[in-house]
Structure formats: structure tokens, C-alpha cells
C-alpha positions in Angstrom: 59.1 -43.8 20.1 57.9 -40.4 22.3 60.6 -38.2 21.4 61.7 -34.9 23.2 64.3 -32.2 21.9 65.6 -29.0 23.6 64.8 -25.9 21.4 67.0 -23.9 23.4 70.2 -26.1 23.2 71.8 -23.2 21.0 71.6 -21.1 23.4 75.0 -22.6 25.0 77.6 -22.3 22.4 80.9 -21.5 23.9 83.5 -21.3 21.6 86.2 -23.1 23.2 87.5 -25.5 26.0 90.4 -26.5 27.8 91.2 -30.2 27.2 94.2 -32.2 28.6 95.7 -28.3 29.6 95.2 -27.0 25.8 92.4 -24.4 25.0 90.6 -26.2 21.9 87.4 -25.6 20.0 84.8 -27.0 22.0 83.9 -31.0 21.4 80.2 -30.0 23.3 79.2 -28.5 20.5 75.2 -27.5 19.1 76.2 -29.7 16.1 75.5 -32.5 18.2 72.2 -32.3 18.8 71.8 -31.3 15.3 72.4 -34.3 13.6 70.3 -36.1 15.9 67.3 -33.9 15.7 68.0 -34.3 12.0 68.4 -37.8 11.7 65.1 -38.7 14.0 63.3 -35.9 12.0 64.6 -37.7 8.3 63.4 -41.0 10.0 59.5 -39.5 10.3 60.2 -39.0 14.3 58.0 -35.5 15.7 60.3 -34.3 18.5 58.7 -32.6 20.9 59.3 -29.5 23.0 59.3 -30.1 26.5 56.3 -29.5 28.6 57.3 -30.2 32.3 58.9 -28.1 34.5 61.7 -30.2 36.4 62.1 -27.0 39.1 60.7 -29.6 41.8 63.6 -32.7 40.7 65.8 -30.6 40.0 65.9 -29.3 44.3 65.9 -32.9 44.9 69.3 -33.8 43.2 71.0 -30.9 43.2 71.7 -28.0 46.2 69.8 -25.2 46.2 72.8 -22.7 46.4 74.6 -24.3 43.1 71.2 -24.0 41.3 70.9 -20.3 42.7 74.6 -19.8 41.1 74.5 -21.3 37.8 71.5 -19.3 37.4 72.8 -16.0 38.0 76.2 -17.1 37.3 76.6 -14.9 33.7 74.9 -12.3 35.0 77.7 -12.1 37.5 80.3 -12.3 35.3 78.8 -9.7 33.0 78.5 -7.2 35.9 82.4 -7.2 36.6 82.8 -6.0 33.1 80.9 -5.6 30.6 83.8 -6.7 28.4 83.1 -10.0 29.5 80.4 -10.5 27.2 82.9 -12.0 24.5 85.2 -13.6 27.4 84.4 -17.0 28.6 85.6 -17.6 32.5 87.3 -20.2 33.6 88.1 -21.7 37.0 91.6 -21.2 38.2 91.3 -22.6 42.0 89.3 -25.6 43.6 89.1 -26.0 47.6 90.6 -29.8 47.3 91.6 -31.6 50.7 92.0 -29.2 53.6 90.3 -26.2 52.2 86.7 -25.4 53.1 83.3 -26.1 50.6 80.7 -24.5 53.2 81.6 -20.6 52.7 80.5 -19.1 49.3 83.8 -17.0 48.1 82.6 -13.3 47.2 85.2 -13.5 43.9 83.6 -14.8 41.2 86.1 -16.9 40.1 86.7 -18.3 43.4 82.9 -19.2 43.4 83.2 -21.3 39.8 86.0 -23.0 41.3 83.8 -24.0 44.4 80.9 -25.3 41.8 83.5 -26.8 39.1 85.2 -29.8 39.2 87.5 -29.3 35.7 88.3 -26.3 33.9 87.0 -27.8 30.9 83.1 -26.9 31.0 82.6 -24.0 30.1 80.5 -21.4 30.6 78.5 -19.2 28.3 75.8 -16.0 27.8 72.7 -18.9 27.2 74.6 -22.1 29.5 71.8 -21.4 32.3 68.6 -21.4 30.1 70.2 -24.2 27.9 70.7 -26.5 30.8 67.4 -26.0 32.2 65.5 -26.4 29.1 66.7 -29.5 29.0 66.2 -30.8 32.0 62.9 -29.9 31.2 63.3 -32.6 28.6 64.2 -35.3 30.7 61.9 -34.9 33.2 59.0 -34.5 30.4 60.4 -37.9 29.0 59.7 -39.5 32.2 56.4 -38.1 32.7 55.2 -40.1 29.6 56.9 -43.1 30.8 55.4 -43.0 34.0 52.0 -42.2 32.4 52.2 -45.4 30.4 54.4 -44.6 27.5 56.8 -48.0 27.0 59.6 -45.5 25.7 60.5 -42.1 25.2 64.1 -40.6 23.6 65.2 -37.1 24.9 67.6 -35.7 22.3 69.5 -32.9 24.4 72.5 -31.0 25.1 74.6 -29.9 27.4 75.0 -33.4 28.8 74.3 -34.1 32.0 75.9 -37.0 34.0 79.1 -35.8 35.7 77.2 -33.2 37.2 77.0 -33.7 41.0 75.0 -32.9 43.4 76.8 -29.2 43.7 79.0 -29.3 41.1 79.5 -28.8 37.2 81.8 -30.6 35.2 82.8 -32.3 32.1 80.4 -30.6 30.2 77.6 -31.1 32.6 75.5 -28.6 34.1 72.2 -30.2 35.3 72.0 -34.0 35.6 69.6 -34.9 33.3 69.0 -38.8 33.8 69.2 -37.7 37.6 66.1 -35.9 37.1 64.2 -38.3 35.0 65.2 -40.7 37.9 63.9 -38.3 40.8 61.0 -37.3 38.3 59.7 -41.1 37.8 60.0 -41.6 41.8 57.9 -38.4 42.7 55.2 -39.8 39.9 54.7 -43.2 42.3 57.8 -45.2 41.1 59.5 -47.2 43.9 62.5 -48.3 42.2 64.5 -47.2 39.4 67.7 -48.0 37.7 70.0 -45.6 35.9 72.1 -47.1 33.4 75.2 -45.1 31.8 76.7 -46.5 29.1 78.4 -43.4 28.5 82.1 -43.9 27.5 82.9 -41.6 30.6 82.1 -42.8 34.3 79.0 -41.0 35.5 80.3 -40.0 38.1 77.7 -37.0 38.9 74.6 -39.6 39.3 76.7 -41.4 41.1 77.0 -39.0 43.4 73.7 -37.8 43.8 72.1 -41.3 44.2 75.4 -43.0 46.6 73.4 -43.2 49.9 69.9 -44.2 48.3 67.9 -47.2 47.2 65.6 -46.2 45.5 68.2 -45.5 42.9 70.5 -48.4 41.2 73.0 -46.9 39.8 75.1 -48.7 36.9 77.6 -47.6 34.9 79.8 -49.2 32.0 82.7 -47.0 31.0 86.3 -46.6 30.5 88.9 -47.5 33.8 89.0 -43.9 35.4 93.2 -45.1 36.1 93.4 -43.6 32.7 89.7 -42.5 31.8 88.4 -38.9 32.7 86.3 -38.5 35.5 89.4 -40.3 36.8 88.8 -40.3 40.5 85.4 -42.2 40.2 84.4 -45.3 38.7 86.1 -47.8 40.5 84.9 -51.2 41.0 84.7 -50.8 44.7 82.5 -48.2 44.5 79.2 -50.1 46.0 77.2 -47.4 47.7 76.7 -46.1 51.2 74.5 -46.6 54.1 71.0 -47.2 52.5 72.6 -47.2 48.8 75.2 -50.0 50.3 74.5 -52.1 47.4 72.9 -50.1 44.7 76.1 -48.6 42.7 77.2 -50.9 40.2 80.8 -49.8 38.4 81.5 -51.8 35.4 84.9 -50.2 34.5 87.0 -51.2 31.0 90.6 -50.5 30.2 90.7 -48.5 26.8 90.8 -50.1 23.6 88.5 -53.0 25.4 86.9 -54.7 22.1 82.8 -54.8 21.4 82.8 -58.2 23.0 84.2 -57.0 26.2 81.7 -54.6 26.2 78.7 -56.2 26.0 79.5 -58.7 28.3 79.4 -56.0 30.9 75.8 -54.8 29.0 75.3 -58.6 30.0 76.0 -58.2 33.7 74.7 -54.7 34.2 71.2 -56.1 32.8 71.3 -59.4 34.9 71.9 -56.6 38.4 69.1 -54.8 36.9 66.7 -57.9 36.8 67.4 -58.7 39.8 66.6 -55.1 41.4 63.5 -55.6 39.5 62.9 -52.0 39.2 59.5 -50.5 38.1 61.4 -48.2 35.4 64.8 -47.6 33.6 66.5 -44.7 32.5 69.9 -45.2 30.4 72.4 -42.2 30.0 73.1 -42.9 26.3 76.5 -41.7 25.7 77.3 -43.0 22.1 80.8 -41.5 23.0 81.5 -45.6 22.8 81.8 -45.0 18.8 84.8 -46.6 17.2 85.6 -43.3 15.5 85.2 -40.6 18.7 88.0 -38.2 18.8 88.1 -38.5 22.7 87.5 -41.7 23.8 88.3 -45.6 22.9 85.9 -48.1 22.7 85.0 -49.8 19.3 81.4 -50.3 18.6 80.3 -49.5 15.2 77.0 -48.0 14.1 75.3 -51.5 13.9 76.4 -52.1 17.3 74.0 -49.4 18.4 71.0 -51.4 17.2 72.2 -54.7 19.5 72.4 -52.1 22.3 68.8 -50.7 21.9 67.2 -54.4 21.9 69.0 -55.3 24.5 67.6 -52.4 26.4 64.2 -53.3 25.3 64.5 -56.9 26.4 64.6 -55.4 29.8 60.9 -55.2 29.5 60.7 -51.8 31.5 59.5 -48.6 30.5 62.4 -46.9 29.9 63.7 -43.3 29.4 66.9 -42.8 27.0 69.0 -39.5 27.3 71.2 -38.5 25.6 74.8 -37.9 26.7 78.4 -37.9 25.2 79.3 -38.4 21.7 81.8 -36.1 20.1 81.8 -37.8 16.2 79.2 -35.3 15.6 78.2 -36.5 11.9 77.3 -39.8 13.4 75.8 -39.1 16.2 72.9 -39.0 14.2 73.1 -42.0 12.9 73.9 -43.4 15.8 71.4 -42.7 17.9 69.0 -43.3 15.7 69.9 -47.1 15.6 69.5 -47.3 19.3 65.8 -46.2 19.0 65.6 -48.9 16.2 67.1 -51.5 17.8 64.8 -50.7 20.9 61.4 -50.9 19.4 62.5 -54.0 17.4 62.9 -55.3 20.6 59.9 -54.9 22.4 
């Protein structure tokens, strides 16, 4: 399988996180990508570097004035203080209900708080260059898949899929699988599916792709009653105006056993048939681990392989992207028995 890494993933390595209201070591961590790069490399995969700019997708699914911030947004901080090159900032206020989104606050952390939706992403010197790099992944996986390719893996980090359409978020910059998505449509595609199978409700492709067709959104993750993102994910969730339809929630309660979960694999490929897209992509969060520290499904490593020929009995050329997965030594593993499973399926 086409594989594509992000050479620059290092680059964001804050230190630590705020998690449940405690500041931890960070669960996003460059490890991550690590053992998967290392595992695909052990296994005789080349990983590529990426070689499309996803500048054009990236206006597409995301505003223009929270692309212009997270940008610049270091640079900002920096210039308050040059102290704050070893201090990572943190949100401290959010315009919820009642307060206004539209003005840009000239305070800094006012303005992180505008673009965050959890205090738990943070920022750091390389964040920017990191996130776009990979981006740059995603979108250069879809280009192969829309030039013929019946696969291609994009091993990245940060994450992407609970960033919104103006927003960052649970570790989640740039929305990657939103971008191989919009990337595949601008190559010709009419329809595609995004599948998440993320532990965590994707709440940030959601989101961007709520009032479209084009897009079928489908997600398979833990009940947000108890589950971060918590206020998405809900069954109800069908999509609006033109998307009426097209957003497919498939929420779990915790603890929900391997059988539970793929009979909602089952369903979410049965909606996908019948959309009969012309391409998929799947936000692979292997966060679904029976042994990850933050969240609690139960599949084990072999379950991985089931998934990936599942996936390839889709028939579709398909894009997988890494998301979540916080057991960092398997991750590798892991993934790696996705991409198995998925060639032995085709």
C-alpha cells in the first residue's frame, strides 16, 4: 500500500496537556507516529514525504481567519514575551451561548479561546508547520487515490478530526480526512464517504461536511453522554438542508464489547453501499485498543486485521488516516494490521 508520513510531525511536541482539569504529560505525543513509521518501515513499507500542497482544501473546510491565526498564532504569543518561548498558552475563556463569535478579540488569549473548543490541545513553537505538513499528507494520499491508486495509508500526527470548521480541539488542528475528502471532490469525485472509527466522535468533519452531500459522514464511537467530544455524536444527528441525510452517528456506551462494535462496522458499510460513493476515506483512530489509557472499547490487535478487510470489501479506493491511539507501543502494531487486513481483502 502507497504510504505517506509527515517528516515534520516533531515539530509539535508540547510537553503537557490539561486532561479531565489536571495538567498531565501530553497523550498526543511524537511517539506515536514513531512506532508506526517504524513498524510500516520493519514491514518493507517506503513512506513517503508528501508532495501536494492542500492550501486550496484546506480554504474549502476551514475559515480563512482561523487558518490566518493558527498560522501566526506562536508568533503572537512569542511577541508578548519573549519568555514565552518555554510557556505553553492555554485558553481560559470561550464565547459559549450569548456571547459573540464574529469580532476577533485583540488579547491573545481571548483569541485562542475564540478558535478552541477545550483547553486540552495545546499549542506549541512547531504546532503550525506540523499541522500543515500533514495535511499535506492527506491530501497527497488522496491525490494517488484519485489517480488510480486502490489504497494509500497516511501515517500522521497531530490528529485531525475534531477540528471544525473554525475551531481547534482535542488535539486537532487541521482536519485531515476533511481534506482528503474536499481533495478527492476538487480531483472529479462526486461522492465520498468519510468513515471515523475513531474511539472519539468526529465531531470536527461533522461539522464541516453537516449541510453537504457530497459528503457522507459516518462515525462509530463512544456515547458523547459520557464520551469526550460530548456535545456531538448523537444519534439524531442526520444532517442539514442538503446534508439532511448524509451524517450517520453510530454511538456506543463504553465498555461496548468487539461484537457490538462491528455490528455498527456492519451498518456503517451497508449506509455506505448504499450512498455508492466513488471513494472512501476512514479516520483510523486505533484509540478502540483494548489497552488505551483514555478510552474503552476492546478490540485486540487481530481485530485490526478484520477491520482493514472489511474496509477493503467496500471495493472503493480508499484513503486511511491516521487519528487517535494513545497505547503508543502498539500503535505500531496496530496499524500495521489494518493495512494487512486491507490488501488481504482486496
Amino acid at each position: 500500500m502507497i504510504s505517506f508520513h509527515n517528516p515534520l510531525h516533531h515539530l509539535h511536541a508540547p510537553a503537557h496537556e490539561f486532561f479531565r482539569g489536571n495538567r498531565v504529560d501530553c497523550f498526543e505525543k511524537p511517539a506515536r507516529a514513531d512506532y508506526v513509521e517504524q513498524a510500516l518501515r520493519q514491514a518493507g513499507y517506503e513512506l513517503l514525504a508528501p508532495d501536494t500542497d492542500a492550501t486550496g482544501a484546506l480554504k474549502k473546510v476551514h475559515s480563512q481567519r482561523y487558518l490566518d491565526f493558527l498560522a501566526s498564532a506562536w508568533a503572537q504569543w512569542v511577541a508578548l514575551d519573549p519568555a514565552n518561548t518555554t510557556t505553553q498558552p492555554f485558553p481560559s475563556v470561550w464565547p459559549v451561548r450569548t456571547l459573540r463569535s464574529d469580532v476577533e478579540p485583540a488579547n491573545f488569549i481571548a483569541k485562542l479561546g475564540l478558535y478552541s473548543m477545550d483547553n486540552g490541545t495545546p499549542l506549541a513553537r512547531g504546532t503550525w508547520e506540523a499541522a500543515k505538513a500533514g495535511a499535506d499528507a492527506a491530501a497527497s494520499a488522496a491525490m494517488r487515490i484519485a489517480a488510480g491508486a486502490p489504497a494509500a495509508f497516511c501515517c500522521t500526527r497531530p490528529p485531525g478530526h475534531h477540528a471544525g470548521p473554525d475551531f481547534m480541539g482535542g488535539y486537532c488542528f487541521l482536519n485531515n480526512a476533511a481534506v482528503a475528502a474536499q481533495t478527492l471532490l476538487d480531483q472529479g469525485a462526486q461522492r465520498v464517504v468519510v468513515l471515523d472509527v475513531d474511539y472519539h466522535h468526529g465531531n470536527g468533519t461533522q461539522s464541516i461536511f453537516y449541510q453537504r452531500a457530497d459528503v457522507l459522514f459516518i462515525s462509530i464511537h463512544g456515547d458523547p453522554l459520557t464520551e469526550y467530544p460530548f456535545y456531538l455524536g448523537h444519534a439524531d444527528e442526520q444532517g442539514e438542508g442538503a446534508g439532511l441525510g448524509f451524517n450517520l452517528n453510530l454511538p456506543l456506551p463504553a465498555g461496548s464489547s468487539v461484537a457490538k462494535w462491528f455490528a455498527a462496522l456492519e451498518a456503517a458499510c451497508t449506509r455506505i453501499s448504499q450512498y455508492a460513493p466513488d471513494a472512501l476515506v476512514v479516520s483510523l483512530g486505533l484509540d478502540t485498543y483494548v489497552g488505551d489509557p483514555i478510552s474503552q472499547f476492546a478490540l485486540a490487535t487481530e481485530d485490526f486485521s478484520t477491520l482493514g478487510r472489511r474496509l477493503a470489501g467496500l471495493g472503493l479506493p480508499t484513503a486511511l488516516v491516521l487519528e487517535g491511539g494513545y497505547a503508543a507501543t502498539e500503535l505500531g502494531a496496530n496499524a500495521l494490521q489494518v493495512i494487512h487486513g486491507f490488501e488481504a481483502g482486496r
